[in-house]
mmCIF entry with sequence, helices, sheets and N, C-alpha, C, O atoms, coordinates in Angstrom:
data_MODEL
# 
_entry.id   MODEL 
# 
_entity.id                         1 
_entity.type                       polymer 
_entity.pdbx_number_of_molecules   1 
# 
_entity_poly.entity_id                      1 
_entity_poly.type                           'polypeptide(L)' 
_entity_poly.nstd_linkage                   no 
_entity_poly.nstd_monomer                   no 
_entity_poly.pdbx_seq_one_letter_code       
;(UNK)(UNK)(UNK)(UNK)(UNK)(UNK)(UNK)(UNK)(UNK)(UNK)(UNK)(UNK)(UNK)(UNK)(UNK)(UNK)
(UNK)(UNK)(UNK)(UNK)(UNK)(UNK)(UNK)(UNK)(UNK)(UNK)(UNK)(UNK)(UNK)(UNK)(UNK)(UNK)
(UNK)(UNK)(UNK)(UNK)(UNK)(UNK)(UNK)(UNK)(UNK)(UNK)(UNK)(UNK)(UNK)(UNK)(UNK)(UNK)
(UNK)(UNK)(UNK)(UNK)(UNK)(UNK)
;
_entity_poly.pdbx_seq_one_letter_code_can   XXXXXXXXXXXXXXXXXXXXXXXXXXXXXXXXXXXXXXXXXXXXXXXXXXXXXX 
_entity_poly.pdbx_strand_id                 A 
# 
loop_
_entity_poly_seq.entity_id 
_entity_poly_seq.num 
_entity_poly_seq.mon_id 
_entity_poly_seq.hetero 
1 1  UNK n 
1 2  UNK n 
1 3  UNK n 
1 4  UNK n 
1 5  UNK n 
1 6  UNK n 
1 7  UNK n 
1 8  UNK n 
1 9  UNK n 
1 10 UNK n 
1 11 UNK n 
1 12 UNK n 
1 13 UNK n 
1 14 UNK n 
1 15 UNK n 
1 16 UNK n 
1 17 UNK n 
1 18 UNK n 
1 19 UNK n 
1 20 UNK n 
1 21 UNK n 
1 22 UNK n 
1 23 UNK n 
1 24 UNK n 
1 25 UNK n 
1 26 UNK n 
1 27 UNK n 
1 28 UNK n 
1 29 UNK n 
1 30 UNK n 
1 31 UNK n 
1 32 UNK n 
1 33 UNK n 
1 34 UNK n 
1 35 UNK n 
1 36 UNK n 
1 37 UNK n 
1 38 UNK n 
1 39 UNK n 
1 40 UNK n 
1 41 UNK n 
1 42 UNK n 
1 43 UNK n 
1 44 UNK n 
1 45 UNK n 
1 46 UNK n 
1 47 UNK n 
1 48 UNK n 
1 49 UNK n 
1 50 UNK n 
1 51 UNK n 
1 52 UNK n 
1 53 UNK n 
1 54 UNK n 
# 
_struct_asym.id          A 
_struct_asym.entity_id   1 
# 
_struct_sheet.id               AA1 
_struct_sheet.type             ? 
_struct_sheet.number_strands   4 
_struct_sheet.details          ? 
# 
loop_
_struct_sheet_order.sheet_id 
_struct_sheet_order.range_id_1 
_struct_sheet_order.range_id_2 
_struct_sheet_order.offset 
_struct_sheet_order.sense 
AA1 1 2 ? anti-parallel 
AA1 2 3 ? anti-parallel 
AA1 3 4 ? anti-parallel 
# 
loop_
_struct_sheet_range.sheet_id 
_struct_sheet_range.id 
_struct_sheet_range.beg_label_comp_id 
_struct_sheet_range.beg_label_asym_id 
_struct_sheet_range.beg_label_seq_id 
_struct_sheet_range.pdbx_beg_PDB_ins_code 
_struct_sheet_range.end_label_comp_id 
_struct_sheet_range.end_label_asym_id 
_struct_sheet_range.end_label_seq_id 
_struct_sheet_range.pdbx_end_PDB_ins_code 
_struct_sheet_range.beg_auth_comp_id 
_struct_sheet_range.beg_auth_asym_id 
_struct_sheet_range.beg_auth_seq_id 
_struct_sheet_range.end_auth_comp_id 
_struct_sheet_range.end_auth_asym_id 
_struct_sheet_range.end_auth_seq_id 
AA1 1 UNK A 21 ? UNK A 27 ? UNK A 21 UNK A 27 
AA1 2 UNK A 7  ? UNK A 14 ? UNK A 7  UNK A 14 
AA1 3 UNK A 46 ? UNK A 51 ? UNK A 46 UNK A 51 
AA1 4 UNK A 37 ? UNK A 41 ? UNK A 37 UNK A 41 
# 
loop_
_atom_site.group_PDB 
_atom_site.id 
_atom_site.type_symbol 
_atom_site.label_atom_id 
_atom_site.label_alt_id 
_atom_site.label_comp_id 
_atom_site.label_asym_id 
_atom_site.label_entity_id 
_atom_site.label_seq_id 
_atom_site.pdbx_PDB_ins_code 
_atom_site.Cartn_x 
_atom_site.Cartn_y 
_atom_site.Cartn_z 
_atom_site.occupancy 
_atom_site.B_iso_or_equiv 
_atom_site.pdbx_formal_charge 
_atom_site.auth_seq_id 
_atom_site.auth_comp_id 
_atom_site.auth_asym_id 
_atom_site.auth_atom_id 
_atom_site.pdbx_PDB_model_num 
ATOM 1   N N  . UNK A 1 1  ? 0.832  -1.164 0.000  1.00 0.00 ? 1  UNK A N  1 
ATOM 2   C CA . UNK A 1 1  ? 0.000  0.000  0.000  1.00 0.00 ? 1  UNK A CA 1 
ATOM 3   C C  . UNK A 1 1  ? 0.890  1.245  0.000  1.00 0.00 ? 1  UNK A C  1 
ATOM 4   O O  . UNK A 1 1  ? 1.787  1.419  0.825  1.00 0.00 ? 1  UNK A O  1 
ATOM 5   N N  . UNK A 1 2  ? 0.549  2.191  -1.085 1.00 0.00 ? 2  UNK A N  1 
ATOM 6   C CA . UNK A 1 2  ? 1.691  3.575  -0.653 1.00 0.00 ? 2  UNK A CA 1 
ATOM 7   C C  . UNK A 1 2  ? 1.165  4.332  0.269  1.00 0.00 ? 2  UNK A C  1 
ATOM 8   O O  . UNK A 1 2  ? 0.011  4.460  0.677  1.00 0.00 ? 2  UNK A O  1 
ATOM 9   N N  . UNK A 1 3  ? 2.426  4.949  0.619  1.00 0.00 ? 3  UNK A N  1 
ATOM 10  C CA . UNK A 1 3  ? 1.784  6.216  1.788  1.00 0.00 ? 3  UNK A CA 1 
ATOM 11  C C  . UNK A 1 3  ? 1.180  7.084  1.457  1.00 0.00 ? 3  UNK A C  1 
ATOM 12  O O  . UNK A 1 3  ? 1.051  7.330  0.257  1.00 0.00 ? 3  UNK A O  1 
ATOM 13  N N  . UNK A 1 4  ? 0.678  7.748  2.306  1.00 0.00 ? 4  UNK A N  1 
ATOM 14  C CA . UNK A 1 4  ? -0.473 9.184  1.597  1.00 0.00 ? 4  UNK A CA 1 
ATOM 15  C C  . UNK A 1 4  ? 0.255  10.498 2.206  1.00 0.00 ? 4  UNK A C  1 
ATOM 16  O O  . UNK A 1 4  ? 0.610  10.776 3.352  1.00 0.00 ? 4  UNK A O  1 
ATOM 17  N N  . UNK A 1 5  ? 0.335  11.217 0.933  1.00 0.00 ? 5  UNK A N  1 
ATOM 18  C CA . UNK A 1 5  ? 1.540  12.331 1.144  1.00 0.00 ? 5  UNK A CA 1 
ATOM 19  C C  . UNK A 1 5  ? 0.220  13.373 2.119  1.00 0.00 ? 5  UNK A C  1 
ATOM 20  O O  . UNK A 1 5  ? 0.603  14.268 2.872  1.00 0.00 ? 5  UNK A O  1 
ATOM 21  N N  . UNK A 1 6  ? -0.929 13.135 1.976  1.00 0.00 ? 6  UNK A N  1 
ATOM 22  C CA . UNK A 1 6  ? -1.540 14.312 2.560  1.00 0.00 ? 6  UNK A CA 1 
ATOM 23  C C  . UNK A 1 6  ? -1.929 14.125 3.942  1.00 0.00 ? 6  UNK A C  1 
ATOM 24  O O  . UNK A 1 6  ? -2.479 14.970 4.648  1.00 0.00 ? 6  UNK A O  1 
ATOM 25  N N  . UNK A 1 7  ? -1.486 12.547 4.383  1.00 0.00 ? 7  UNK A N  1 
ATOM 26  C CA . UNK A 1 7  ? -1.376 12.303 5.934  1.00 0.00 ? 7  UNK A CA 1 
ATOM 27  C C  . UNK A 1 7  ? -0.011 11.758 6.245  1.00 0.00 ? 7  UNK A C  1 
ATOM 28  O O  . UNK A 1 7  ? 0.150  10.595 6.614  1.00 0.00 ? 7  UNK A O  1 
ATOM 29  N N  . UNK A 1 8  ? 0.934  12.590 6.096  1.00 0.00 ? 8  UNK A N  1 
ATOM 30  C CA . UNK A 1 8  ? 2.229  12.143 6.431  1.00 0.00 ? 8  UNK A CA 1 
ATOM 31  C C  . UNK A 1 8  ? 2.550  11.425 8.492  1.00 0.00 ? 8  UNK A C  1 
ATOM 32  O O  . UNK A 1 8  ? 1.963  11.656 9.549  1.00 0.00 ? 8  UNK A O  1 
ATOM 33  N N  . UNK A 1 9  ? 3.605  10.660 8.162  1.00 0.00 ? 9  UNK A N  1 
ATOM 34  C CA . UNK A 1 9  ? 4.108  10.189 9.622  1.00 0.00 ? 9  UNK A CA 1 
ATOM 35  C C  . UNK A 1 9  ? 4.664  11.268 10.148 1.00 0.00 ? 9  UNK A C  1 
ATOM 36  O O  . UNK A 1 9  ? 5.601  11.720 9.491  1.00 0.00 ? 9  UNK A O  1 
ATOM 37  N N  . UNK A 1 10 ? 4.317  11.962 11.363 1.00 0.00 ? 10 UNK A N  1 
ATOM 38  C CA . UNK A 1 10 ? 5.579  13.349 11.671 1.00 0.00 ? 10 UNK A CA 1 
ATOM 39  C C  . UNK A 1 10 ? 5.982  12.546 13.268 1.00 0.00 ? 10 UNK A C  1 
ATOM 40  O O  . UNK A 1 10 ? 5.427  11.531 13.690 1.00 0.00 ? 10 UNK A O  1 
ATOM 41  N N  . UNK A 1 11 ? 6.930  13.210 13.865 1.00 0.00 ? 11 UNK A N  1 
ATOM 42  C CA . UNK A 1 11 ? 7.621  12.407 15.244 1.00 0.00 ? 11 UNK A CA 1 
ATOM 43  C C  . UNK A 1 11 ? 7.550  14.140 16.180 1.00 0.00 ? 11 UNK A C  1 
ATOM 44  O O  . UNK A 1 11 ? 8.230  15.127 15.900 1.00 0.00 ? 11 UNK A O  1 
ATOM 45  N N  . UNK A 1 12 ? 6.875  14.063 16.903 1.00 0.00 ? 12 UNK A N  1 
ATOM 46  C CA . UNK A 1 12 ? 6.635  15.462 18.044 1.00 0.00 ? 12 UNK A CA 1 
ATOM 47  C C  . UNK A 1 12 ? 7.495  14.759 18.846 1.00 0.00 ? 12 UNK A C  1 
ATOM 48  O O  . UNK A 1 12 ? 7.400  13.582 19.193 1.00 0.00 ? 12 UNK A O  1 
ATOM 49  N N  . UNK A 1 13 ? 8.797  15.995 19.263 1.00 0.00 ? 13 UNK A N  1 
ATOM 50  C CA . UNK A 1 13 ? 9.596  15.763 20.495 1.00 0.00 ? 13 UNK A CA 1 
ATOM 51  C C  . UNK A 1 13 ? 8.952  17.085 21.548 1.00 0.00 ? 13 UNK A C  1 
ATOM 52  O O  . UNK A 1 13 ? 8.217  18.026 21.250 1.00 0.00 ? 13 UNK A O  1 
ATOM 53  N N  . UNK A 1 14 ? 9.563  16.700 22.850 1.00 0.00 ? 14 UNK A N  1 
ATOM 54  C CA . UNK A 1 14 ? 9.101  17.264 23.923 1.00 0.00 ? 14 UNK A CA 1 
ATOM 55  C C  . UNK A 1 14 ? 9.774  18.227 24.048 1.00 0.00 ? 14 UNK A C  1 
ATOM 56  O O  . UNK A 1 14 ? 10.895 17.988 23.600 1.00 0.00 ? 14 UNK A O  1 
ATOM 57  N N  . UNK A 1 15 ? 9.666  19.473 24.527 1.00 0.00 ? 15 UNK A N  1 
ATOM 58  C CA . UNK A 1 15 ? 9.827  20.729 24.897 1.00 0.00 ? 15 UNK A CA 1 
ATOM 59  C C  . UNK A 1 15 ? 10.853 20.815 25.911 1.00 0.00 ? 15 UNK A C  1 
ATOM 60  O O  . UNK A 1 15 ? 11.639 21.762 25.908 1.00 0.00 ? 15 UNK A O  1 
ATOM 61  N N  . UNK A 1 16 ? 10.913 19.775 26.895 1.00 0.00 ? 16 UNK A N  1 
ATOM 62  C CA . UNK A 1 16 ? 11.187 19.733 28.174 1.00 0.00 ? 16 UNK A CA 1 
ATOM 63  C C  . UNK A 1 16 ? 12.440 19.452 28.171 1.00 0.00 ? 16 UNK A C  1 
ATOM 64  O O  . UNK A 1 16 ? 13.021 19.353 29.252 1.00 0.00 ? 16 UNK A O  1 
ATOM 65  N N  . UNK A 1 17 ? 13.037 19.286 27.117 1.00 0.00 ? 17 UNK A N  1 
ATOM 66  C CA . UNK A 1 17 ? 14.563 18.732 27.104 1.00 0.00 ? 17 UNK A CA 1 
ATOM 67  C C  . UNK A 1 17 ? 14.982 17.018 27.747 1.00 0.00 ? 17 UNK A C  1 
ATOM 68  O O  . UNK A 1 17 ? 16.044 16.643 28.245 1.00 0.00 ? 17 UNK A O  1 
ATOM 69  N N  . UNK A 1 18 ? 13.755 16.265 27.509 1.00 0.00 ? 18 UNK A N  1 
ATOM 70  C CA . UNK A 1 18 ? 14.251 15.467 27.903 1.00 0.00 ? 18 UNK A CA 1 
ATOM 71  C C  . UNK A 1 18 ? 14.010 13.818 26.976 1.00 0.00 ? 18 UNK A C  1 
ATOM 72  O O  . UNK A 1 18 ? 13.962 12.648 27.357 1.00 0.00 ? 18 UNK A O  1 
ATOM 73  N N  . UNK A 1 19 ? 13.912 14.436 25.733 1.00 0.00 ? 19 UNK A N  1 
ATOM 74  C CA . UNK A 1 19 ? 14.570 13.515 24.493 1.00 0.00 ? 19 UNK A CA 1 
ATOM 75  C C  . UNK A 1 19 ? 13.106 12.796 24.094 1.00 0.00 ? 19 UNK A C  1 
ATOM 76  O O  . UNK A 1 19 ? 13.113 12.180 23.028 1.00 0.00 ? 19 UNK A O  1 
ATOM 77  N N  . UNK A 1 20 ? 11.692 12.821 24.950 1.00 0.00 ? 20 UNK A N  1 
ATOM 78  C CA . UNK A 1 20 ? 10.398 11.883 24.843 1.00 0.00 ? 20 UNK A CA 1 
ATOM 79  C C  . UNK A 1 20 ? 9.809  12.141 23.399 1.00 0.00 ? 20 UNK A C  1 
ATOM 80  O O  . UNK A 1 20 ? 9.912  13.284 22.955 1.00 0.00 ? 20 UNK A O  1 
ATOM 81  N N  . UNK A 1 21 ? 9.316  11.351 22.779 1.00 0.00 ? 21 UNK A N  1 
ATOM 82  C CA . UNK A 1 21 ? 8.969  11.641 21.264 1.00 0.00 ? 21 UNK A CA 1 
ATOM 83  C C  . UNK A 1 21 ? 7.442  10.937 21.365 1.00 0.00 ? 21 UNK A C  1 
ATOM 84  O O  . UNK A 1 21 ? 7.201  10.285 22.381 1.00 0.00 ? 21 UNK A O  1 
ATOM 85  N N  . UNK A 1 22 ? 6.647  11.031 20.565 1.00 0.00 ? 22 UNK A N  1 
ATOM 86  C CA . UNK A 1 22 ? 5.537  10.713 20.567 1.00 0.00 ? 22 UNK A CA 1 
ATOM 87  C C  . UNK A 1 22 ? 5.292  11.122 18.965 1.00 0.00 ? 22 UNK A C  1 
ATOM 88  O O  . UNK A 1 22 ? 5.368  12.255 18.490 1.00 0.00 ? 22 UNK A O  1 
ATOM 89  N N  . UNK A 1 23 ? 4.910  9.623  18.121 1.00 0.00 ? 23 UNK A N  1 
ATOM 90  C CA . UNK A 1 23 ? 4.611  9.583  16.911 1.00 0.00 ? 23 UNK A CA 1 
ATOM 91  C C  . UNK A 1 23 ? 3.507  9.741  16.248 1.00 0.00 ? 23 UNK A C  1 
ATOM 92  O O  . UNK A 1 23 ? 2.758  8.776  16.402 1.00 0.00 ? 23 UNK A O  1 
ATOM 93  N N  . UNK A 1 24 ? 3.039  10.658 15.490 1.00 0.00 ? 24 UNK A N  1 
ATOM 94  C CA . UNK A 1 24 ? 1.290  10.714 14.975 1.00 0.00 ? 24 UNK A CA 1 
ATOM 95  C C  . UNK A 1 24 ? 1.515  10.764 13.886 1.00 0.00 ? 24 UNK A C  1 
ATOM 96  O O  . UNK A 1 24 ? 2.619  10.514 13.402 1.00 0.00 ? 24 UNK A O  1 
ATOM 97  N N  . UNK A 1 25 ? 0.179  11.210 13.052 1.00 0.00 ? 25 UNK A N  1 
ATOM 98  C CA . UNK A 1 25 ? 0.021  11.706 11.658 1.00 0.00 ? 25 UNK A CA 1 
ATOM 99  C C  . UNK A 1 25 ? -0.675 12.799 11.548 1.00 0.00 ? 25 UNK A C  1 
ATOM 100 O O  . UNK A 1 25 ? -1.343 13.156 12.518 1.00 0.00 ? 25 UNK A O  1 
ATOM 101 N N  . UNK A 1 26 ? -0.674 13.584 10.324 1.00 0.00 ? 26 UNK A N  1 
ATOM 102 C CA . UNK A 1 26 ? -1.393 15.087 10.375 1.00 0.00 ? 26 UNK A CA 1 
ATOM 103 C C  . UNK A 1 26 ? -1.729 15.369 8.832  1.00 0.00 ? 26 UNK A C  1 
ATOM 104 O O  . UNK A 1 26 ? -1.008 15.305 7.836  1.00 0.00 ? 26 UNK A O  1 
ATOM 105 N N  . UNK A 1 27 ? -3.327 15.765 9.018  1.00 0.00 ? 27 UNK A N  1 
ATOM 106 C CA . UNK A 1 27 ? -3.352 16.525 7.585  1.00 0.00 ? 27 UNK A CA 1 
ATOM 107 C C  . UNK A 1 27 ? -2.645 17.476 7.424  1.00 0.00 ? 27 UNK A C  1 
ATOM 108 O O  . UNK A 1 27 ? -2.562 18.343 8.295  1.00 0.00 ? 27 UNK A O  1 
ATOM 109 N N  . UNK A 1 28 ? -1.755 17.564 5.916  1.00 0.00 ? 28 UNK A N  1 
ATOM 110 C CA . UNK A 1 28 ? -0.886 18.623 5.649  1.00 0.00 ? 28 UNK A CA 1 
ATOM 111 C C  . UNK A 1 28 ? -2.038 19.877 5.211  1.00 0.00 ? 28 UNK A C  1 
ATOM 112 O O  . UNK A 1 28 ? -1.650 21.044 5.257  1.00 0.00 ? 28 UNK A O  1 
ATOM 113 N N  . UNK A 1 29 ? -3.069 19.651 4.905  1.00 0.00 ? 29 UNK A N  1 
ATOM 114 C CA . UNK A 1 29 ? -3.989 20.752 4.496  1.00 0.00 ? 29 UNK A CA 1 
ATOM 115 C C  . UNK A 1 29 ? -4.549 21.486 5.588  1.00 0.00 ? 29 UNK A C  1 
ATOM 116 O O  . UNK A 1 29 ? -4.677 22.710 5.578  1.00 0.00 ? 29 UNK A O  1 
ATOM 117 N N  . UNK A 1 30 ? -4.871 20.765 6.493  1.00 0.00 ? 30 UNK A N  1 
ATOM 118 C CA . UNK A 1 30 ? -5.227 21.473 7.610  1.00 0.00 ? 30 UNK A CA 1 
ATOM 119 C C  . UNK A 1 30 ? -4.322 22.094 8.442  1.00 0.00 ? 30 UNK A C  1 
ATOM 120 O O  . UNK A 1 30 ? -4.765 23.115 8.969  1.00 0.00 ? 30 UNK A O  1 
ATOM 121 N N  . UNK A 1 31 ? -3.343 21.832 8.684  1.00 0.00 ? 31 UNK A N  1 
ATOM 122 C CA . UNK A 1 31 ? -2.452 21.922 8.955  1.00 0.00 ? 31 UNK A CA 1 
ATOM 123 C C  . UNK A 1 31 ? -0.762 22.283 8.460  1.00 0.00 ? 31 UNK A C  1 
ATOM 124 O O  . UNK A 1 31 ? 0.230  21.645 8.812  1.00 0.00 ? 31 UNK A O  1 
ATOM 125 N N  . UNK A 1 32 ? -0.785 23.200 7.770  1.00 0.00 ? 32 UNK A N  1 
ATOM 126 C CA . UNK A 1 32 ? 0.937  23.512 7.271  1.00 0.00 ? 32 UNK A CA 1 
ATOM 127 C C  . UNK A 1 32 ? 1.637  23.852 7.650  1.00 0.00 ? 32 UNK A C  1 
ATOM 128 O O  . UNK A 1 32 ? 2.700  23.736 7.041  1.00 0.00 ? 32 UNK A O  1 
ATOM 129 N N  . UNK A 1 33 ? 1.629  24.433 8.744  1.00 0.00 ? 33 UNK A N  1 
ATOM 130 C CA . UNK A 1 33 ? 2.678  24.813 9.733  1.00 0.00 ? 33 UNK A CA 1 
ATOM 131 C C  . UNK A 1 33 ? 3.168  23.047 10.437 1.00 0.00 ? 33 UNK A C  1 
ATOM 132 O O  . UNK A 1 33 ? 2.785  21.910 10.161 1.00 0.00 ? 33 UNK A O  1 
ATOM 133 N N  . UNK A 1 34 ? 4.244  23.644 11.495 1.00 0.00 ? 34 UNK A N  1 
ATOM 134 C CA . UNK A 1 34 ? 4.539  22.837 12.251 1.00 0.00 ? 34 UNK A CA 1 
ATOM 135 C C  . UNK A 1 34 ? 3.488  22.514 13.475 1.00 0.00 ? 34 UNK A C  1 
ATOM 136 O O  . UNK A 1 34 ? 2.742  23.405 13.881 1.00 0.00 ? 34 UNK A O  1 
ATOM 137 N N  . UNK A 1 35 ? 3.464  20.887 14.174 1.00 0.00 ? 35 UNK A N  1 
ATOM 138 C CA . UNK A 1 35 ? 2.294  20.864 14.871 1.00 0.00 ? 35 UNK A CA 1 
ATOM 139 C C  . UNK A 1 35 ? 2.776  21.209 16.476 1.00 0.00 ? 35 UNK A C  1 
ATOM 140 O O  . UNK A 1 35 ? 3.852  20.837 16.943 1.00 0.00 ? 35 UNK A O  1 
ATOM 141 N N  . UNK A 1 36 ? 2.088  21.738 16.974 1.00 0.00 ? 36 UNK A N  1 
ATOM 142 C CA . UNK A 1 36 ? 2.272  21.282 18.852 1.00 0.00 ? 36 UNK A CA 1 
ATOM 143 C C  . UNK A 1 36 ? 1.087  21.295 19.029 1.00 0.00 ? 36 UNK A C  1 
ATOM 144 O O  . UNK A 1 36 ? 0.071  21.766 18.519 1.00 0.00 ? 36 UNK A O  1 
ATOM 145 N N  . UNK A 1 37 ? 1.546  20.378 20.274 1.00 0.00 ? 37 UNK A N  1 
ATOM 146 C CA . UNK A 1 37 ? 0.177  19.719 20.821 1.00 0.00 ? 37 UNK A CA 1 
ATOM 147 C C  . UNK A 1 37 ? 1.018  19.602 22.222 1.00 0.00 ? 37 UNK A C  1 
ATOM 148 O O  . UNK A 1 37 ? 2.235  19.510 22.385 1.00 0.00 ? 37 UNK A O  1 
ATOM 149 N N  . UNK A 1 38 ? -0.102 19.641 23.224 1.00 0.00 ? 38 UNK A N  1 
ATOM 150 C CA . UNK A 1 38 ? 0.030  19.714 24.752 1.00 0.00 ? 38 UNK A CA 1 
ATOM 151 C C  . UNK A 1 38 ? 0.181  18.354 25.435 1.00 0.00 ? 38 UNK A C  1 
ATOM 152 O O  . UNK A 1 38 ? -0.899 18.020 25.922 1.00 0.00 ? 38 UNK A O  1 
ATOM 153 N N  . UNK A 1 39 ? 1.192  17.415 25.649 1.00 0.00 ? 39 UNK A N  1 
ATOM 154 C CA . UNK A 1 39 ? 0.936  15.651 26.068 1.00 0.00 ? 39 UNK A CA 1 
ATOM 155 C C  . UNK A 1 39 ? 1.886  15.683 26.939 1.00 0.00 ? 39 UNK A C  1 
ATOM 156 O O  . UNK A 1 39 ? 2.790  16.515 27.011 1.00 0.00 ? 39 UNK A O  1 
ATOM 157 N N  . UNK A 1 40 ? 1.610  14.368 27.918 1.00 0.00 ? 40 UNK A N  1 
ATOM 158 C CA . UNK A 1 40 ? 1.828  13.744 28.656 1.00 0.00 ? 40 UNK A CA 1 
ATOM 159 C C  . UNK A 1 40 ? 3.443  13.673 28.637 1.00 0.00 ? 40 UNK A C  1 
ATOM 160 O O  . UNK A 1 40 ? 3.789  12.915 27.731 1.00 0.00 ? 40 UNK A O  1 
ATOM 161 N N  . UNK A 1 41 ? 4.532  14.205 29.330 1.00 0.00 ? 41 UNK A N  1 
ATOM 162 C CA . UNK A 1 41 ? 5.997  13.814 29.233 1.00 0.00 ? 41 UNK A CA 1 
ATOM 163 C C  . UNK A 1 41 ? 5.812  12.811 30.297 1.00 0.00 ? 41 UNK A C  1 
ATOM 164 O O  . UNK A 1 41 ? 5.224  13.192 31.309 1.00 0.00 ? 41 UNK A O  1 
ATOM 165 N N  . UNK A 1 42 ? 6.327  11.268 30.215 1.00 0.00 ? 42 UNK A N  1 
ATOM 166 C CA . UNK A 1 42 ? 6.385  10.426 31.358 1.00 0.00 ? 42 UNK A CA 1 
ATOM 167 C C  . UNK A 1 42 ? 7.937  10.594 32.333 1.00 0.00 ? 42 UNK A C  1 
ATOM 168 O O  . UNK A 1 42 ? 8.387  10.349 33.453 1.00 0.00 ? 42 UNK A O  1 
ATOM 169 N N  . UNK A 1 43 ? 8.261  11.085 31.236 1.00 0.00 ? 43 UNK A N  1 
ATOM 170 C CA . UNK A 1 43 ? 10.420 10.964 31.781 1.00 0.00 ? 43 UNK A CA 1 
ATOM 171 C C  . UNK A 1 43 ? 10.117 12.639 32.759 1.00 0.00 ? 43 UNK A C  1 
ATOM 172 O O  . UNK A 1 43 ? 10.699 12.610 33.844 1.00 0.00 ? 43 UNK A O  1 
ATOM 173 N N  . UNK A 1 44 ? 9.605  13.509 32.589 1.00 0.00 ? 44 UNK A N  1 
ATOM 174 C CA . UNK A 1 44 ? 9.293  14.406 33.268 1.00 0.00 ? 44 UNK A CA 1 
ATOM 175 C C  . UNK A 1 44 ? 8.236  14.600 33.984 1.00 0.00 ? 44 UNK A C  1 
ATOM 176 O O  . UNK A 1 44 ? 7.984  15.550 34.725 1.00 0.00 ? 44 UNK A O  1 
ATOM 177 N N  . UNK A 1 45 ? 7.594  13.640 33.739 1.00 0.00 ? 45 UNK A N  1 
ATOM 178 C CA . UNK A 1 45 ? 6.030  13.576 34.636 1.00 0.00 ? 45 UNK A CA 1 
ATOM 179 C C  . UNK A 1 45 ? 4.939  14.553 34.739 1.00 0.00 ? 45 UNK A C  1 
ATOM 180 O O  . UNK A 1 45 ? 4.231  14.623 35.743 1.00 0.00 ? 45 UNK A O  1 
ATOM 181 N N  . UNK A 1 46 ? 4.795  15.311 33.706 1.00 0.00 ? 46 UNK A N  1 
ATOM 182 C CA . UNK A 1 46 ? 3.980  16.489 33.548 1.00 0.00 ? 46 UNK A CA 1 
ATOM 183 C C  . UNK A 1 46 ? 3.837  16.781 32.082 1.00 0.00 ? 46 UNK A C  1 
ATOM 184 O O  . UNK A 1 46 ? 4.428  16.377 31.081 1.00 0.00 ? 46 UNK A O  1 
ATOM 185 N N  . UNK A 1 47 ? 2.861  17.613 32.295 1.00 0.00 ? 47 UNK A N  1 
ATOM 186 C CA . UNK A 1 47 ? 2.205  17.532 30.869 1.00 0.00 ? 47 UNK A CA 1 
ATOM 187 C C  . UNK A 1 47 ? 2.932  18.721 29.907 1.00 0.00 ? 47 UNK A C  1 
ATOM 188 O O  . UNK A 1 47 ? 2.864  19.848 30.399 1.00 0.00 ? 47 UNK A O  1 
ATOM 189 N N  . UNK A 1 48 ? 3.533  18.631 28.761 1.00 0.00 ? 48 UNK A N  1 
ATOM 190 C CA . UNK A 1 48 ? 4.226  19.911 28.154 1.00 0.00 ? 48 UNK A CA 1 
ATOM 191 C C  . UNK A 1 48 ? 4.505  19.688 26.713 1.00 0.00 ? 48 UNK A C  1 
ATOM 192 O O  . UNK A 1 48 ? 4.835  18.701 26.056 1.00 0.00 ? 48 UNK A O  1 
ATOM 193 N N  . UNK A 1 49 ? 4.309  20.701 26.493 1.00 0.00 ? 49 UNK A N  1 
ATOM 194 C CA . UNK A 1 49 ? 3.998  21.421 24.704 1.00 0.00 ? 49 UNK A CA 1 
ATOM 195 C C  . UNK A 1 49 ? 5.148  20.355 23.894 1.00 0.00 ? 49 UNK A C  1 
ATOM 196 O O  . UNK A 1 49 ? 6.373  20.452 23.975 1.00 0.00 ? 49 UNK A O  1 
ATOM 197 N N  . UNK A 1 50 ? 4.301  19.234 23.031 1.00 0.00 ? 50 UNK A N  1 
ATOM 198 C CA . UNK A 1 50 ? 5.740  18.750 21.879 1.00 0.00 ? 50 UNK A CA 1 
ATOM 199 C C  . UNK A 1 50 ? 5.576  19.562 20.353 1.00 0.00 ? 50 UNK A C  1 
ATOM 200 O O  . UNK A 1 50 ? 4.558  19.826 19.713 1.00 0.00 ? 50 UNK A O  1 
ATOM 201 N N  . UNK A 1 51 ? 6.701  19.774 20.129 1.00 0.00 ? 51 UNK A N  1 
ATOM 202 C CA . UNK A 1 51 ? 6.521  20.354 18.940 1.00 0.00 ? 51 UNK A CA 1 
ATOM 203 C C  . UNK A 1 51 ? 6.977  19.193 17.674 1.00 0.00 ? 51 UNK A C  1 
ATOM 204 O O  . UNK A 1 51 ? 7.369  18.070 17.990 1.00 0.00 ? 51 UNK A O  1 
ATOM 205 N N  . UNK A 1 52 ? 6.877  19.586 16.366 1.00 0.00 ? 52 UNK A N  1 
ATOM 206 C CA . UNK A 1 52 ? 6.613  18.915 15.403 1.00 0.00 ? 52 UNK A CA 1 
ATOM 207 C C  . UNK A 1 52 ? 8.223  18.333 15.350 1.00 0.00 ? 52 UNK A C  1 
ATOM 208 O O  . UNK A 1 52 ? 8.730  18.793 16.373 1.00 0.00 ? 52 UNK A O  1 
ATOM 209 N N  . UNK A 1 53 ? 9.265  17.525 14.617 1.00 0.00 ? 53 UNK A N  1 
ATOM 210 C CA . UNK A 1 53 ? 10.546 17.699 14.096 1.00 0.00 ? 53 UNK A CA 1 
ATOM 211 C C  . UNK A 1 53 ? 10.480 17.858 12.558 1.00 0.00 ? 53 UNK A C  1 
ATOM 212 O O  . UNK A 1 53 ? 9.415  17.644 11.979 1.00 0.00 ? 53 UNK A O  1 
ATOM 213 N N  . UNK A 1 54 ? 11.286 18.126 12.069 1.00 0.00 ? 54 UNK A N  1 
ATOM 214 C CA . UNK A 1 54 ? 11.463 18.005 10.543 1.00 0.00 ? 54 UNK A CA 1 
ATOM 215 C C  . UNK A 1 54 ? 12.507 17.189 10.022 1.00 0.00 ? 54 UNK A C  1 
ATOM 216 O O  . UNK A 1 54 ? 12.659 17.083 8.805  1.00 0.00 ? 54 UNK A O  1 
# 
């Protein structure tokens, strides 16, 4: 099956400096910027902003 360029795989690392990654997918249409989203750091134990990588 090919991949679908308009729901790409992206990898959100954590804010917190402490290396946690958390893998999703994202409409590129809805979305063209880079993503953050507010989740769960377990290695820091509190909840904080991951941003997208490229």
């Amino acid at each position: 099956m090919a991949r679908n360029e308009l729901r790409p795989v992206v990898k959100l690392r954590s804010t917190a400096g402490t290396g946690h990654t958390y893998v999703t997918r994202k409409n590129r249409r809805n979305d063209p910027d880079r993503l953050t989203l507010r989740k769960y750091d377990p290695v820091a134990r509190e909840h904080v902003l991951y941003r997208e990588e490229r």
